[in-house]
Kinemage of the C-alpha trace (Angstrom):
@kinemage 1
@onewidth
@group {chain A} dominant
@subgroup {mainchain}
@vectorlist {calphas} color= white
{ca unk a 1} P 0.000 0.000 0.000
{ca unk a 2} L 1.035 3.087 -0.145
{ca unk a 3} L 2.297 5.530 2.565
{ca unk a 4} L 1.344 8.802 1.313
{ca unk a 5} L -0.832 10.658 3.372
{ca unk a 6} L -1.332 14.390 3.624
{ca unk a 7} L -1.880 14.844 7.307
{ca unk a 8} L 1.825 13.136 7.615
{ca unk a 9} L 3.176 16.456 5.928
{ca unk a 10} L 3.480 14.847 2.647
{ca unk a 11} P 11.456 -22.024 20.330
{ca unk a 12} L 9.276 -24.354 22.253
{ca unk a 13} L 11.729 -25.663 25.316
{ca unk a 14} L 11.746 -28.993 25.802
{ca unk a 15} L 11.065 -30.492 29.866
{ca unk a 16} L 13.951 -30.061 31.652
{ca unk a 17} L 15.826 -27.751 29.478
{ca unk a 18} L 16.737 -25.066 32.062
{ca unk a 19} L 15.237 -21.004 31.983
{ca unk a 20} L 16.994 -17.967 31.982
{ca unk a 21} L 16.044 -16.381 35.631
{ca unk a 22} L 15.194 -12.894 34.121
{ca unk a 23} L 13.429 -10.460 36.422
{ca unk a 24} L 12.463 -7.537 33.928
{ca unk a 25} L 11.728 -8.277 29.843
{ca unk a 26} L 12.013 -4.319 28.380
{ca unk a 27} L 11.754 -2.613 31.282
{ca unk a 28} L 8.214 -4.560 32.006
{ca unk a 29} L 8.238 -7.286 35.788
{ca unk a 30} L 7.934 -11.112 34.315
{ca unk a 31} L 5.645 -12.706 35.981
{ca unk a 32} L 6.767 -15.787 38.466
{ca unk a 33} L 5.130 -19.064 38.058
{ca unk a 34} L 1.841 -18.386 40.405
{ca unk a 35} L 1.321 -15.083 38.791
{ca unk a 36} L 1.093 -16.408 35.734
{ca unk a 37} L -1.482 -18.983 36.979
{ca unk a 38} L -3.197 -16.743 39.177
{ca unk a 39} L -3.788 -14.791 35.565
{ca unk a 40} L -4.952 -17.822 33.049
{ca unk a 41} L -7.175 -18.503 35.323
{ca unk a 42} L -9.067 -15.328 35.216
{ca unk a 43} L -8.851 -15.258 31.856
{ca unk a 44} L -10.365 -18.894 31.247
{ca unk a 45} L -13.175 -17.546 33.418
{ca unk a 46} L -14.203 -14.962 30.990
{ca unk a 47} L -15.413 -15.233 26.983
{ca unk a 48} L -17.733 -12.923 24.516
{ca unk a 49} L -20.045 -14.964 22.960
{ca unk a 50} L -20.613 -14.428 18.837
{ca unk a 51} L -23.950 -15.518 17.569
{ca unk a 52} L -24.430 -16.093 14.059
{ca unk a 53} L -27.892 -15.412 12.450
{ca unk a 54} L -27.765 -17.466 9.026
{ca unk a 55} L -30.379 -15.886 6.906
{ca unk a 56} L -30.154 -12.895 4.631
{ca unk a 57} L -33.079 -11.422 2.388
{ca unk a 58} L -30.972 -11.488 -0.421
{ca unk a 59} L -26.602 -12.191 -1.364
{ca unk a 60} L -25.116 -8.634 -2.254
{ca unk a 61} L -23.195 -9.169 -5.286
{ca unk a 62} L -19.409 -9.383 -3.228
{ca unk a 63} L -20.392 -11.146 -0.523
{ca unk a 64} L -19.458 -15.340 0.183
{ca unk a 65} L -19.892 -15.428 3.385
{ca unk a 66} L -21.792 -18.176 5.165
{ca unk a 67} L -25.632 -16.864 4.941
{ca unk a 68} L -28.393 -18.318 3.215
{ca unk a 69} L -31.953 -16.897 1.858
{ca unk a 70} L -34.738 -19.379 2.354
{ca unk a 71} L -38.354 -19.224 1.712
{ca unk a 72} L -38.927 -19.697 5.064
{ca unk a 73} L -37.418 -19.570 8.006
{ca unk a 74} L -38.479 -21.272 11.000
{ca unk a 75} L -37.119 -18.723 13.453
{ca unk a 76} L -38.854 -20.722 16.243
{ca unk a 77} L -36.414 -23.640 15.444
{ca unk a 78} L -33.528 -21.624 14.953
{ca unk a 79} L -34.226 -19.368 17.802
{ca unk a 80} L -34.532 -23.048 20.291
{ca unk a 81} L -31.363 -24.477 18.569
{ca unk a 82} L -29.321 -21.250 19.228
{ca unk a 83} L -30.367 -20.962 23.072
{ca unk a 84} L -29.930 -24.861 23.471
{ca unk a 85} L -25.717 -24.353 21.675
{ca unk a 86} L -25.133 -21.150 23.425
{ca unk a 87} L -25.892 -22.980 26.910
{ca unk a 88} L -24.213 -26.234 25.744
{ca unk a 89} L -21.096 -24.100 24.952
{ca unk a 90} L -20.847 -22.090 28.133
{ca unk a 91} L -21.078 -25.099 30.094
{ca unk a 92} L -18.459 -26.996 28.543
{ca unk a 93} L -16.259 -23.952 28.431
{ca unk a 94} L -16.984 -23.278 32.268
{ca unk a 95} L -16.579 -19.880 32.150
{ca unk a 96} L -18.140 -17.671 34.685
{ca unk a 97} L -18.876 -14.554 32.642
{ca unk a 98} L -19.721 -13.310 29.143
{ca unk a 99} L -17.765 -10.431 28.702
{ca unk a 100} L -19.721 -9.061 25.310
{ca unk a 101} L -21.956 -10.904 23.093
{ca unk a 102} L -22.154 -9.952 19.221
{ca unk a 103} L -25.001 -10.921 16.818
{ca unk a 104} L -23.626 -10.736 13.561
{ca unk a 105} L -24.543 -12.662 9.958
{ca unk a 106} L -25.992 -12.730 7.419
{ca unk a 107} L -28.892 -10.065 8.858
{ca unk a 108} L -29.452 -10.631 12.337
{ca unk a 109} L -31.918 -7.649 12.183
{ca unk a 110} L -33.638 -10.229 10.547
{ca unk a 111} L -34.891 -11.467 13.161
{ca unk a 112} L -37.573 -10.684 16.173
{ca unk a 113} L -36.511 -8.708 18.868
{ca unk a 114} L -38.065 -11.604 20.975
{ca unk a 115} L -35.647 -14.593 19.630
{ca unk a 116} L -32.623 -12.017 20.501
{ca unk a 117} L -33.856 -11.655 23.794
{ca unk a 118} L -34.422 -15.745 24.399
{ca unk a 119} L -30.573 -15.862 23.407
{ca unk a 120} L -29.301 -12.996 25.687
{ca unk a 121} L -31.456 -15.087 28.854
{ca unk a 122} L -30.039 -18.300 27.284
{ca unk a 123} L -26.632 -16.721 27.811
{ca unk a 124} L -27.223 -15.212 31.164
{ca unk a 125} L -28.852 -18.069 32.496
{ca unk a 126} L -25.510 -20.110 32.397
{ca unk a 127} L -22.966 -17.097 32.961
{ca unk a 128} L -22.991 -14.179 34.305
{ca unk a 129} L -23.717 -11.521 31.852
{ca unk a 130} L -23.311 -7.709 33.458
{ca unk a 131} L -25.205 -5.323 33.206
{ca unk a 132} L -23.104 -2.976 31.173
{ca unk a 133} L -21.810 -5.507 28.624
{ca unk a 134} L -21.487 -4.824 25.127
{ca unk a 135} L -24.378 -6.296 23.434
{ca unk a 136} L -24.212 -5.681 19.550
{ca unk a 137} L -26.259 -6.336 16.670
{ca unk a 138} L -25.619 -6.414 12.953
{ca unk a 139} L -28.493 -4.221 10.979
{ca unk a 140} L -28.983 -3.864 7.239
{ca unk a 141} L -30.934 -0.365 7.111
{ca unk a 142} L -33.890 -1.883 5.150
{ca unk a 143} L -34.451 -4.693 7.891
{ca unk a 144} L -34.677 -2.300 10.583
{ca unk a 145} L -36.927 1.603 11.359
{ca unk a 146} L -37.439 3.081 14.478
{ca unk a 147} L -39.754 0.858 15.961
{ca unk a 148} L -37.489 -2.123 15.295
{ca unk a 149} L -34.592 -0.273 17.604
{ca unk a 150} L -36.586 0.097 19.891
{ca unk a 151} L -37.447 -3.738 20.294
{ca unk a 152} L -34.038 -4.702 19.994
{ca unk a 153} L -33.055 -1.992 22.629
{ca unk a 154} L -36.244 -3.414 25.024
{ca unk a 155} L -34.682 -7.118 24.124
{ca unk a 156} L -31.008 -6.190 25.441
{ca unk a 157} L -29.203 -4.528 22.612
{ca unk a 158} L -27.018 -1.539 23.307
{ca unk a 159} L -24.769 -1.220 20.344
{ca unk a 160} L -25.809 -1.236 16.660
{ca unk a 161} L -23.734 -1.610 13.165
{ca unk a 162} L -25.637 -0.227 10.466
{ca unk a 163} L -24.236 -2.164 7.222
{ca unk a 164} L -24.263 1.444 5.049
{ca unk a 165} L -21.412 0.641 3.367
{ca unk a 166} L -21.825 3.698 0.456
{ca unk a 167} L -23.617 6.810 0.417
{ca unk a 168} L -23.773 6.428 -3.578
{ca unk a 169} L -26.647 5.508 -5.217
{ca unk a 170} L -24.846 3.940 -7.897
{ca unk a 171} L -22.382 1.975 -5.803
{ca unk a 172} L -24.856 0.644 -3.909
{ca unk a 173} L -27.033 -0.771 -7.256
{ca unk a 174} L -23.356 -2.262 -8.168
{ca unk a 175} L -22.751 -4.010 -4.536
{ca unk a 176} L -26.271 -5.659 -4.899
{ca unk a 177} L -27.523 -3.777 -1.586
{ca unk a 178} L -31.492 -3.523 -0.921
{ca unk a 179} L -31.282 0.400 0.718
{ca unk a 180} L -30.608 3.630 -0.777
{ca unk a 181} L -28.574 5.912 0.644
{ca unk a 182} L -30.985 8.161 2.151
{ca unk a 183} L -32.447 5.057 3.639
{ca unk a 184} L -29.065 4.313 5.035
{ca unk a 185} L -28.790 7.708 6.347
{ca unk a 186} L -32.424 8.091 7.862
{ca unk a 187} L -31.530 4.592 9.403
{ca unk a 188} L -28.355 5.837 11.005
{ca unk a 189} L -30.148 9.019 12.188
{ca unk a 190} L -33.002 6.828 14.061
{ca unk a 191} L -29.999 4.144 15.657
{ca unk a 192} L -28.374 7.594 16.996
{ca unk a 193} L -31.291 8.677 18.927
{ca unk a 194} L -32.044 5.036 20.471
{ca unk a 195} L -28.126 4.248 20.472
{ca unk a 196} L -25.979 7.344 21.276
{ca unk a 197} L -22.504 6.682 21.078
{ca unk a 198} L -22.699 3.321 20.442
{ca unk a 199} L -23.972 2.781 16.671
{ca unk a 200} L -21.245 1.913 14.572
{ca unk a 201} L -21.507 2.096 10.407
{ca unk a 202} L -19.267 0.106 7.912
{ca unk a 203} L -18.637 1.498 4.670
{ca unk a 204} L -16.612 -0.091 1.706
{ca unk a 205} L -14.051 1.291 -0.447
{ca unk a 206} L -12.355 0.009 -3.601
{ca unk a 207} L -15.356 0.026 -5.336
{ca unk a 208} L -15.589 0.059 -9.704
{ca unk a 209} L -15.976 3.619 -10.448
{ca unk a 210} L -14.928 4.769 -7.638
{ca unk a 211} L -11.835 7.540 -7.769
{ca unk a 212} L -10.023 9.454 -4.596
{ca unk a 213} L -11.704 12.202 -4.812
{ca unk a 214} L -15.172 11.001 -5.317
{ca unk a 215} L -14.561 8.967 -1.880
{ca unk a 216} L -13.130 11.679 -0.351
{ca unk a 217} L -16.374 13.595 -0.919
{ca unk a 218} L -19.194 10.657 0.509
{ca unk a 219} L -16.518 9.950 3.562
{ca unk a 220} L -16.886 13.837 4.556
{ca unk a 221} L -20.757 13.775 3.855
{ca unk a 222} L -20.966 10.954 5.725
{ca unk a 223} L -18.654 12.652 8.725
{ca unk a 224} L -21.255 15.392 9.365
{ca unk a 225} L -23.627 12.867 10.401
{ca unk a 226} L -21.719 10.103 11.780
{ca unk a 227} L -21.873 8.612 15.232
{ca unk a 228} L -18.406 7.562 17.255
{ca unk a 229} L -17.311 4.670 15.188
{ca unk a 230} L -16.516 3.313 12.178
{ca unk a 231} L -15.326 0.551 10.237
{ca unk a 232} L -13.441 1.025 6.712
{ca unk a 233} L -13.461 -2.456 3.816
{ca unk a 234} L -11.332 -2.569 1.029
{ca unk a 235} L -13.203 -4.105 -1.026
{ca unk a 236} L -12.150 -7.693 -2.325
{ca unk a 237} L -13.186 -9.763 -5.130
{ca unk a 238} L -14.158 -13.799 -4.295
{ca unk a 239} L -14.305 -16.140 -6.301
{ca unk a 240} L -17.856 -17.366 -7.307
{ca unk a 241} L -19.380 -14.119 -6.450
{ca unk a 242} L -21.576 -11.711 -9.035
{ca unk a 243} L -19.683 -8.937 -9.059
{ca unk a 244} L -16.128 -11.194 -9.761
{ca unk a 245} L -17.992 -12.422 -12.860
{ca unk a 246} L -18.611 -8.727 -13.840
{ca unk a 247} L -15.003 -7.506 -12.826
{ca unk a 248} L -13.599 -10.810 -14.946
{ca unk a 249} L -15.757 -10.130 -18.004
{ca unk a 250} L -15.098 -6.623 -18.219
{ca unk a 251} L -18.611 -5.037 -17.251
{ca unk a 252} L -17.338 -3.402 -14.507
{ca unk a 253} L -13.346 -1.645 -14.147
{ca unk a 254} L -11.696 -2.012 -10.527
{ca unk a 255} L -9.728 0.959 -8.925
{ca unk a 256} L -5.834 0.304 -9.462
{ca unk a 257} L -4.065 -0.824 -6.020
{ca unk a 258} L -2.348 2.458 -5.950
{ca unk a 259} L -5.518 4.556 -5.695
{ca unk a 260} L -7.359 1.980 -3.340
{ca unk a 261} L -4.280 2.104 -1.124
{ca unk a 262} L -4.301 6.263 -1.753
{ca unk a 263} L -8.073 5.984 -0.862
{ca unk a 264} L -7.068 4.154 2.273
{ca unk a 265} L -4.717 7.372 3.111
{ca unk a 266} L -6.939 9.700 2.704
{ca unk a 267} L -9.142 7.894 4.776
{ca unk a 268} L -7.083 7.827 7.873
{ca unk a 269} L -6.338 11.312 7.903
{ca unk a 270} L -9.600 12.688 7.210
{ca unk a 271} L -10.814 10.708 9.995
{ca unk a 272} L -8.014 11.444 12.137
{ca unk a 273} L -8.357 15.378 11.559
{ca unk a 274} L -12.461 14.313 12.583
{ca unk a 275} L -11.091 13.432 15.872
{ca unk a 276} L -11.183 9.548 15.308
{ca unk a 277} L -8.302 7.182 16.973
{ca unk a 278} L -7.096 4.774 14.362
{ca unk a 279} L -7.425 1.721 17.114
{ca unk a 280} L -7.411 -0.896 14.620
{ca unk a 281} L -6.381 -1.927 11.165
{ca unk a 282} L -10.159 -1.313 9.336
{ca unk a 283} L -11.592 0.595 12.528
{ca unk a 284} L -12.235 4.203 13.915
{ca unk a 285} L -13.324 5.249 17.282
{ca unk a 286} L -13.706 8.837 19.432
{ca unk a 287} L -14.752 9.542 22.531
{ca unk a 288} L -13.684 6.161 23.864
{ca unk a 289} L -16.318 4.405 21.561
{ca unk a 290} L -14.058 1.118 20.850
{ca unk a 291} L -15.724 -2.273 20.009
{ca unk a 292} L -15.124 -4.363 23.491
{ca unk a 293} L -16.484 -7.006 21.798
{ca unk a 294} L -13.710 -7.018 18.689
{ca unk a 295} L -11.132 -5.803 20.876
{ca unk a 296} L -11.578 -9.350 22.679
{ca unk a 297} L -10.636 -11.309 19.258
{ca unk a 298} L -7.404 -8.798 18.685
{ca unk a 299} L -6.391 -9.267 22.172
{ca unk a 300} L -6.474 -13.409 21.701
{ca unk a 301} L -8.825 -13.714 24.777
{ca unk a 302} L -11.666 -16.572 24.429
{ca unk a 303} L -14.815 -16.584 22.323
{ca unk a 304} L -17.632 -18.542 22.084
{ca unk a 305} L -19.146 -19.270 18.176
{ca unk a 306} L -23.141 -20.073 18.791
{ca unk a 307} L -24.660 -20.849 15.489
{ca unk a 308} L -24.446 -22.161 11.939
{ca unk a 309} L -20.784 -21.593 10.725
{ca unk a 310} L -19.680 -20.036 14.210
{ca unk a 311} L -15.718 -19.906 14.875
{ca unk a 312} L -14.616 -19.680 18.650
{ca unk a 313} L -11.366 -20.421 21.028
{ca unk a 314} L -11.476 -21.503 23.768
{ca unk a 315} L -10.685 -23.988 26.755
{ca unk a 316} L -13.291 -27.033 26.603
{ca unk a 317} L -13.019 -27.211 30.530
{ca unk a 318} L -16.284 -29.134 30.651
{ca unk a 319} L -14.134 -32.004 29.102
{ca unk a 320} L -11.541 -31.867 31.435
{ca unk a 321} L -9.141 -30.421 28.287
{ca unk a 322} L -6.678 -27.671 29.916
{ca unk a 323} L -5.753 -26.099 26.042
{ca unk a 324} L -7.606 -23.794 24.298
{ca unk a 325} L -9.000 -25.152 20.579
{ca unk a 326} L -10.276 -23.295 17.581
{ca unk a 327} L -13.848 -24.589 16.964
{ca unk a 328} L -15.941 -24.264 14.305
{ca unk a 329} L -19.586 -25.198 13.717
{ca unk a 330} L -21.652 -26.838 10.816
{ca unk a 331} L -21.885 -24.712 8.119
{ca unk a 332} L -25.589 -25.108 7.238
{ca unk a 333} L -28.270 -24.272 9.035
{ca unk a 334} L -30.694 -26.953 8.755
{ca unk a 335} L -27.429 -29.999 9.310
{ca unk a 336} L -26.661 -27.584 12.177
{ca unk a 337} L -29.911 -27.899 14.007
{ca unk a 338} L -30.558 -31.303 13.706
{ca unk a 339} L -26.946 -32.002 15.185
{ca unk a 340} L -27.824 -29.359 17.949
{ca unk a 341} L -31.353 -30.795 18.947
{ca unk a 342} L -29.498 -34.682 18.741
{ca unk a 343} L -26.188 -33.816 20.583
{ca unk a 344} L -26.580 -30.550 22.074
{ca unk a 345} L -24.208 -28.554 19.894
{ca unk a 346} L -22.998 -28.192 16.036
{ca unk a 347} L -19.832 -28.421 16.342
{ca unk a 348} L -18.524 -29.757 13.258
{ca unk a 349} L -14.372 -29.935 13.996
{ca unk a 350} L -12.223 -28.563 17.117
{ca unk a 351} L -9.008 -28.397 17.132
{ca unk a 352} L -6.584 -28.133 19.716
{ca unk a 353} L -4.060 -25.128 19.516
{ca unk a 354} L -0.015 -25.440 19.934
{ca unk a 355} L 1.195 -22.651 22.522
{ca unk a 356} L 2.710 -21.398 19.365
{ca unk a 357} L -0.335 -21.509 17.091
{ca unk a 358} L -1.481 -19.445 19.695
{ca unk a 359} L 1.294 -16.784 19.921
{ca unk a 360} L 0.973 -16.547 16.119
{ca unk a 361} L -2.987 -15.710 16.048
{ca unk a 362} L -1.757 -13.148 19.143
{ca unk a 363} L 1.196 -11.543 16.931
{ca unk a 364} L -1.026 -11.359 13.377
{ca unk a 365} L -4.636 -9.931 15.327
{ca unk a 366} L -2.305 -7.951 18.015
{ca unk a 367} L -0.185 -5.946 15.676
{ca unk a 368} L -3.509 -4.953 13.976
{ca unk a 369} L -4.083 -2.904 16.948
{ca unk a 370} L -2.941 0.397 17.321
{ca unk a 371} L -1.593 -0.515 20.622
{ca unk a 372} L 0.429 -3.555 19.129
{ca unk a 373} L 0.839 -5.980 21.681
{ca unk a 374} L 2.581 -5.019 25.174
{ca unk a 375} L 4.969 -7.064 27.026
{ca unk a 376} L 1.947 -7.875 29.826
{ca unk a 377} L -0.348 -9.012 27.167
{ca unk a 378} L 2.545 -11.613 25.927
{ca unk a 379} L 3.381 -13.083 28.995
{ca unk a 380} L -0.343 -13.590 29.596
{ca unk a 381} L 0.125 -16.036 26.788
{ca unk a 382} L 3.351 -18.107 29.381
{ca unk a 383} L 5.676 -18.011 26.340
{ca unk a 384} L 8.839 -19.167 27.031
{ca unk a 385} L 10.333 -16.613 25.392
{ca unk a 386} L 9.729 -12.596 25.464
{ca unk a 387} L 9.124 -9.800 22.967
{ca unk a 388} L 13.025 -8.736 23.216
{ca unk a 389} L 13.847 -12.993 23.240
{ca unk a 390} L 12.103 -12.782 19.614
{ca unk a 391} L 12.961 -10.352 17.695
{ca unk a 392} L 15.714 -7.893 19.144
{ca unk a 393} L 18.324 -9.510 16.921
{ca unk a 394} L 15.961 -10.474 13.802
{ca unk a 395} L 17.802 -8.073 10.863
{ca unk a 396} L 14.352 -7.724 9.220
{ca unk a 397} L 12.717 -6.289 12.606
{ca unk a 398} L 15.657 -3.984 12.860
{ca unk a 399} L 15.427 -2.809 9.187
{ca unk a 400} L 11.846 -2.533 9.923
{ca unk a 401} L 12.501 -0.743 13.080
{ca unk a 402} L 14.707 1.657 11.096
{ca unk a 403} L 11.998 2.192 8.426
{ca unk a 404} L 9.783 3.562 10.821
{ca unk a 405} L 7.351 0.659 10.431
{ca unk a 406} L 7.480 -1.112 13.857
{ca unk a 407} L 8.709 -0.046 17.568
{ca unk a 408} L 9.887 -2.525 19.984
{ca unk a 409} L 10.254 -0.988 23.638
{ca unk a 410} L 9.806 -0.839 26.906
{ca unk a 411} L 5.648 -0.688 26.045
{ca unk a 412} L 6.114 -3.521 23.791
{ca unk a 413} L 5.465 -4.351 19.345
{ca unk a 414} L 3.668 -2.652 17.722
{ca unk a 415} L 3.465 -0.820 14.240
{ca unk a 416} L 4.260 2.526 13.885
{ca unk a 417} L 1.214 5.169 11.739
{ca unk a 418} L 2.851 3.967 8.761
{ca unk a 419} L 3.370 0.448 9.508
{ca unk a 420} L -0.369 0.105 10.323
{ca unk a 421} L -0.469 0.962 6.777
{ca unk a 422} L 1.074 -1.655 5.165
{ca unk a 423} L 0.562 -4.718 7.996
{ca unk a 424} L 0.438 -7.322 5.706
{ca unk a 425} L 4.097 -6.890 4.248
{ca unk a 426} L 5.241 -6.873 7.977
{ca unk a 427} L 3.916 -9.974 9.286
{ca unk a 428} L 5.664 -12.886 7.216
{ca unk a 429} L 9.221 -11.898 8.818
{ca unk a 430} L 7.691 -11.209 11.688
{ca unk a 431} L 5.934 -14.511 11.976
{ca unk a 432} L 9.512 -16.343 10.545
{ca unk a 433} L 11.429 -14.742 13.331
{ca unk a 434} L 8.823 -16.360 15.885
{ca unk a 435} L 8.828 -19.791 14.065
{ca unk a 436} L 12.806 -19.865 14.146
{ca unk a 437} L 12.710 -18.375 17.863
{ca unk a 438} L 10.866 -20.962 18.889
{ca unk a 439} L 12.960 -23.599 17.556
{ca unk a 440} L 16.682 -22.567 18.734
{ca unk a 441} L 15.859 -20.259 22.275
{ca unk a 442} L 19.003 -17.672 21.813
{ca unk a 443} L 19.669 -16.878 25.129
{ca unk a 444} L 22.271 -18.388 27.565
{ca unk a 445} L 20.718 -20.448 30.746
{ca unk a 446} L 21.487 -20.478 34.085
């Protein structure tokens, strides 16, 4: 990508292998052995939960992900089958408390404000869920007016994210999306009033036709009416999708990666100079308006996946298992629920993560963060080795380093304005230098 941008002014250790008795790691206390326990433990106690509402009204012409658009939906069914995983889950994971939960799809607007409501009890009945927790909920701007926030906000919901994705007409037509942009925009206006501070709009950029300036333009329109946070999509063209077909056969003309990653610029600052805090890779927040929910995946802590196609991590307790797994359930809905009413859950494979599988999802998801990952937040993860252990004497983190791409100090990794910019030409050396760490531990024992 490219890093113009106007407001810049133009080794796993084997048993018995002995440890390096190291009292501070960059100017941050290591943890002794019952700190460290002491802390898993807390964190094994607490999840969000992500619940994934299947159905959609109709595919936009980009989108693969997993939803489907039936006939009919038996939201009674799916409703019982989602309540009956989401306490199955919980129980086996033995956690005490939900930290968020996040409704996402397909179009969970879709559904009744009563069948969200079941869930949220379903949850609460088997952890605790406070009172203040982030409770979000996906909303296409057709599926949902005034009355329907309300219902949601009766049925538990404090957060909304309004799918806008353009304030053009025309783009909108081309992405296959069922609302117009006033729509979008009276839609936004209503989940304001209800939702203060807490409704959340994703918008897409990349699209055919679209040109720097012309995005500049809707992302200022769209700024004079915006709530506290937003989330920015390049978009990408899969395979098997409408609008791949159209790109492929020449009907419609794709933005060159120059001017996407220009539009990307642009983006930052003019949301930056708006008083927004680049937090995260494709989000936006001000006034403290972060996703706690998201912030939860980025940070590597657990997560429950309730529903058809649901991912999740986390430590099957229930099953006397003491390592965390990635999970994921049965892609289709109707499979799904018959394996949920026969067995309790849909979980279709689980998988149980190496400690450095697990330091690899924290490095990729951590250095999306603005905050990069500290030297706390790795030695919640009881690596044998620290940040400094890693990569102080990796030449490609230096050159990096001297690039003024990525910082490593006494606050920990993490990429620089810049480096945030270009992420994904960062992490393959930076995930090498872990893999080779791991293998041959570079430090001398005592």
């Amino acid at each position: 990508m490219s890093l113009r941008c106007g407001c810049l002014g133009k080794a796993l250790l084997s048993p018995g292998i002995p440890r390096c008795s190291v009292a501070w790691y960059g100017g941050q206390k290591s943890m002794d052995g019952d700190e460290k326990k002491r802390l898993a433990l807390k964190q094994h106690e607490s999840a969000a939960a992500y619940v994934h509402w299947p159905y959609c009204e109709k595919r936009c012409s980009y989108c693969n992900f997993n939803k489907y658009i039936p006939r009919v939906v038996d939201e009674a069914a799916m409703g019982r089958c989602l309540r009956q995983e989401a306490a199955y889950l919980i129980q086996l994971s033995q956690v005490r408390r939900i930290s968020s939960v996040f409704f996402g799809g397909g179009t969970p607007s879709l559904a009744s404000a009563s069948t969200i409501a079941s869930v949220l009890e379903a949850i609460s009945a088997n952890a605790e869920l406070p009172v203040n927790a982030e409770i979000t909920l996906e909303a296409n701007p057709m599926s949902v007016g005034a009355s329907r926030l309300a219902e949601f906000q009766a049925a538990g919901v404090n957060r909304m994210s309004i799918g806008v994705q353009s304030l053009d007409d025309t783009h909108l037509k081309v992405l296959g999306r069922t609302h117009t942009a006033d729509q979008a925009l009276k839609t936004l206006q209503e989940a304001k009033l209800l939702f203060p501070g807490r409704t959340s709009v994703d918008l897409i950029f990349g699209l055919p036709g679209q040109t720097v300036t012309s995005w500049m333009q809707s992302l200022k329109d769209f700024l004079a009416l915006s709530d506290d946070h937003v989330s920015l999509y390049q978009l990408t063209l899969e395979r098997g999708t409408l609008l791949f077909r159209q790109v492929q056969d020449g009907f419609l003309k794709m933005p060159e990666p120059e001017e996407t990653a220009d539009m990307y610029e642009v983006a930052r600052c003019i949301l930056k100079d708006a008083g927004f805090r680049h937090y995260e890779v494709s989000n936006f927040a001000r006034n403290g308006a972060l996703s706690t929910h998201n912030l939860a995946y980025w940070l590597g802590r657990q997560y429950i996946g309730i529903g058809p196609g649901a991912h999740g991590r986390f430590v099957p307790r229930g099953d006397g298992k003491m390592h965390r797994e990635a999970r994921i359930q049965t892609l289709e809905p109707e499979p799904w629920m018959k394996e949920v009413l026969s067995r309790g859950h849909g979980t279709r494979k689980s998988v149980e993560q190496t400690q450095l599988e697990v330091l690899e999802e924290a490095l990729v998801l951590g250095l999306r963060l603005d905050t990069g990952i500290t030297h706390e937040h790795w030695q919640e993860l009881e690596p044998p080795l620290s940040l400094h252990d890693v990569f102080d004497a990796s030449e490609p983190v230096t050159t990096m380093i001297q690039q003024g791409l990525l910082q490593l100090d006494v606050r920990g990794l993490r990429c620089t304005w810049q480096g945030l910019a270009v992420l994904d030409g960062l992490l393959p050396p930076l995930l090498t230098q872990l893999q080779h760490s791991w293998r041959i531990p570079a430090y001398t024992c005592t």
